[in-house]
C-alpha positions, 0 to 999 in steps of 0.5 A, a space after each residue: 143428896 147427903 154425899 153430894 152435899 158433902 162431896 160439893 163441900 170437900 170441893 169448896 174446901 179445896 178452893 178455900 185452902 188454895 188447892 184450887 185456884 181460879 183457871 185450875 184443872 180438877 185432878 181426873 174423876 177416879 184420882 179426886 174421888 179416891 182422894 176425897 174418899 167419895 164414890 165416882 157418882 157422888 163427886 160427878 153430881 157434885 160437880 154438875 152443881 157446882 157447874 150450874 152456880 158456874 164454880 166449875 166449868 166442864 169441858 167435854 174431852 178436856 177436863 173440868 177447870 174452876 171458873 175465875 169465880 168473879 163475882 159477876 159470874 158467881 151471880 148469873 144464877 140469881 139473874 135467871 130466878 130474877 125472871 121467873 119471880 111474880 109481880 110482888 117479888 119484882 117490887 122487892 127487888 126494885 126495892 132492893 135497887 132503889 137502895 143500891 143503884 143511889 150507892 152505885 151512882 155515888 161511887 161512881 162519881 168518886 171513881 169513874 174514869 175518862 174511859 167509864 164516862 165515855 163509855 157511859 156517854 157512848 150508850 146514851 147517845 146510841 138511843 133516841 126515841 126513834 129506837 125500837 123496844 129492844 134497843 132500849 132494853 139493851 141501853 137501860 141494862 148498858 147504861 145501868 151496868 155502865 154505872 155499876 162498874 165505874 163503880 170499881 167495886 166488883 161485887 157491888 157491880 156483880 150484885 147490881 147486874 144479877 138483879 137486872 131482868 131482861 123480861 122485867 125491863 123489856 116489859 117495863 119499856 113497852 109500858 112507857 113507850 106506849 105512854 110516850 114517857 122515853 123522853 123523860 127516862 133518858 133525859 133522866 139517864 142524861 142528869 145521872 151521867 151530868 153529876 157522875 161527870 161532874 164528880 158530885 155522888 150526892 147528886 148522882 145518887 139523888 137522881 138515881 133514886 128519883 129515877 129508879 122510884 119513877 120506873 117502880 111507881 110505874 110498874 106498882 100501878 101497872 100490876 
């Protein structure tokens, strides 16, 4: 694992002093191992890492290439440990999005444009209480994401989607359909996006944490 790790490391360097740019294709295999001074297998494993954290993108008879490295990309892996954490840790990481969803709600009342509200307008009136467990989840990881990229801040946004679980939301959504509680969360949605069109980011970031505070409280009792 030593010369992997180092052979993971002399990569990032080539990216951090602009040897290597996003969109950029790896020189071959035997060309960048001789470069490196690291043997074929090390620089081979370096790279399936590199691939699983999506710096690297393999592409079978065409070379490796470095991804465009956005942050939203860079986080997908956390999206996956997300899913596979106990009940404790879903709480932690509700805690984490009651501190950062009221930020995001706050800077996208500052930044929003006609095209980031009618987006967001566009997602809550896509959803009624006829609308089935799934087609709910979908809206509440549109509505939020929606949020975060009005934001304008792309690691904010990328940050705020990685802790977004599609089975922690799915299971949440049954649990307050089953208590009749629709109603009140996307009429929650509806004031959020009411002080986000209104430009007023005390309010929208109020709300935010009135609604996310609700949905933890719910799950806090449901464990």
């Amino acid at each position: 694992m030593a010369v992997t790790d180092e052979a993971i490391l002399r990569i990032k360097e080539m990216i951090l002093a602009g040897e290597l740019s996003p969109g950029d294709r790896l020189p071959p295999e035997k060309e960048l191992s001789e470069r490196l001074g690291l043997s074929r297998s090390s620089l081979r494993e370096a790279v399936k890492a590199l691939e699983v954290i999506r710096v690297l993108d393999v592409r079978r008879g065409d070379g490796t290439y470095v991804t465009s490295l956005e942050p939203r990309l860079l986080l997908e892996a956390m999206s996956f440990v997300v899913d596979l954490h106990d009940d404790q840790s879903v709480l932690e990481i509700f805690a984490v999005r009651r501190i950062l969803e009221p930020a995001a709600s706050a800077l996208a009342a500052r930044n929003a444009d006609a095209d980031d509200l009618a987006r967001l307008r566009e997602v809550i009136d896509g959803v009624d209480h006829a609308t089935d467990v799934e087609g709910l989840v979908a809206h509440d990881l549109e509505f939020h994401r929606g949020i975060a990229d009005a934001t304008g801040n792309s690691y904010l946004a990328g940050l705020i989607d990685s802790l977004s679980s599609h089975t922690v939301r799915a299971r949440i959504w049954r649990g307050i359909t089953q208590e009749d509680a629709v109603g009140r969360t996307l009429q929650e949605h509806h004031a959020i996006l009411e002080a986000i069109e209104a430009g007023d980011g005390e309010l929208a970031s109020a709300l935010t944490v009135a609604h996310v505070s609700g949905v933890e409280q719910w799950l806090r009792s449901a464990l």
